[in-house]
C-alpha positions as CSV (number, residue, x, y, z in Angstrom):
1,X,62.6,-111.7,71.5
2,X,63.3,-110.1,67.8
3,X,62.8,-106.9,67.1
4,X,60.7,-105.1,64.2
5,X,62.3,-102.3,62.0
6,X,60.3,-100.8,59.1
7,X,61.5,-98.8,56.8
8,X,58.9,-96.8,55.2
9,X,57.9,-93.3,53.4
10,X,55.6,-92.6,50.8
11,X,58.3,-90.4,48.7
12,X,60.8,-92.4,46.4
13,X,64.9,-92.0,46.5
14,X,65.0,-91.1,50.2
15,X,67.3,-94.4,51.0
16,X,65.1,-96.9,52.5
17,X,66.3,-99.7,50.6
18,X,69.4,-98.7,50.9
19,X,68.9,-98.5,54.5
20,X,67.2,-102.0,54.8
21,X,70.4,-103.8,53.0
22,X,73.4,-102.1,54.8
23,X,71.8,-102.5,58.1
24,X,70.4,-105.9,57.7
25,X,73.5,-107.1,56.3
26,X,75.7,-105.0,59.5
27,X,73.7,-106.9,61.7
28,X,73.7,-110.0,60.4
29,X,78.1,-109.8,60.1
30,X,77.4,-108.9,63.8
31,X,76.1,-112.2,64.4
32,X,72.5,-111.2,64.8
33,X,70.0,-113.0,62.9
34,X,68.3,-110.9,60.5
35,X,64.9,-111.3,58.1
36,X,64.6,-108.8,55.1
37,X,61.0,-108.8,53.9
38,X,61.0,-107.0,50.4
39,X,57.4,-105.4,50.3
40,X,58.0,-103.1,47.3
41,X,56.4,-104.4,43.5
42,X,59.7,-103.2,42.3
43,X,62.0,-105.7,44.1
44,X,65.0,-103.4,44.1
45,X,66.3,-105.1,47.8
46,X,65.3,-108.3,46.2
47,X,67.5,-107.6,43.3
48,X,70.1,-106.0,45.7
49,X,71.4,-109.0,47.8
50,X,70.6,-110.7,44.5
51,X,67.7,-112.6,45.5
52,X,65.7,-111.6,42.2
53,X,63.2,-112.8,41.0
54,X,62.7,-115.9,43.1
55,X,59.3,-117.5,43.9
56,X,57.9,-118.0,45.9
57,X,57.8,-114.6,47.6
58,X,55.9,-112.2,49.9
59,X,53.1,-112.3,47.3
60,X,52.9,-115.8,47.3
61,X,52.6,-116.0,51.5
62,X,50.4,-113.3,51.5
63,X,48.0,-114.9,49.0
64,X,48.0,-118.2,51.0
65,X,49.9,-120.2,48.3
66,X,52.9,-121.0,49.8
67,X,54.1,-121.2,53.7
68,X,56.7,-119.4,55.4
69,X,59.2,-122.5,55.1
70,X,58.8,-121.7,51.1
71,X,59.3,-118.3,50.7
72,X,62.3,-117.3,53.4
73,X,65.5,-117.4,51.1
74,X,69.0,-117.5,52.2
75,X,71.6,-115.5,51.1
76,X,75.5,-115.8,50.4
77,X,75.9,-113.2,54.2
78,X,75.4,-115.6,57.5
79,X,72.6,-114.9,59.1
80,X,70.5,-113.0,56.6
81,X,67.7,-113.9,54.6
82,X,65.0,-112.5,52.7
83,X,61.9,-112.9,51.8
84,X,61.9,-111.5,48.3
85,X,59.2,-109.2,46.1
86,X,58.2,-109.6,43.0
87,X,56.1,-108.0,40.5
88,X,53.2,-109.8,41.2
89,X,53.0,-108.1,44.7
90,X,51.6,-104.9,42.4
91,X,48.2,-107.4,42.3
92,X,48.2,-107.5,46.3
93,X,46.6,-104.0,46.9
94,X,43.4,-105.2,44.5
95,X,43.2,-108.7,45.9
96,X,42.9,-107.7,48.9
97,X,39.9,-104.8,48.7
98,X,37.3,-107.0,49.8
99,X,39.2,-108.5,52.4
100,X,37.4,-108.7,55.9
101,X,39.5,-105.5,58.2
102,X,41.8,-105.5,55.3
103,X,43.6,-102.4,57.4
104,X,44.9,-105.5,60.0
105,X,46.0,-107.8,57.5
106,X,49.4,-107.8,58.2
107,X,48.9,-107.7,61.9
């Protein structure tokens, strides 16, 4: 069974992406397979393992216009890919107002 790590604070500059990218790619030289989902309008881990700005992306899944087949990109380290971000995932938190339990979406 995988395992789930998020990397999340409200404040900027306190290393998350950062974070996500050296420890992603550790684990993935470790031989563990490893997923980075970019969630972030600005794409900076996108743009960090150089995965910028392909589409499909996270917006794309989210907004039922492409599958998870589509939007899972590799990159150049074994064993790590990424779903990348793009700009358009700044439209996400509008789109989805009038989505039904909108607070479980991702769930």
């Amino acid at each position: 069974m995988g395992i789930i790590c998020v990397f999340v604070n409200q404040k900027g500059g306190v290393g998350k992406t950062t974070s996500a990218i050296n420890i992603g790619a550790f684990l993935a030289e470790a031989g563990k397979k490893v997923l980075l989902v970019d969630f972030d309008a600005q794409a900076n881990l996108s743009c960090g393992i150089g995965a910028n700005p392909l589409k499909p992306g996270i917006y794309e899944l989210l907004s039922g216009i492409a599958e998870y087949d589509q939007v899972i990109k590799k990159t150049i380290v074994k064993n790590l890919d990424v779903i990348p971000a793009s700009i358009d995932l700044s439209g996400a938190a509008v789109e989805l107002i009038e989505q039904k339990e909108r607070n479980y979406f991702l769930k």
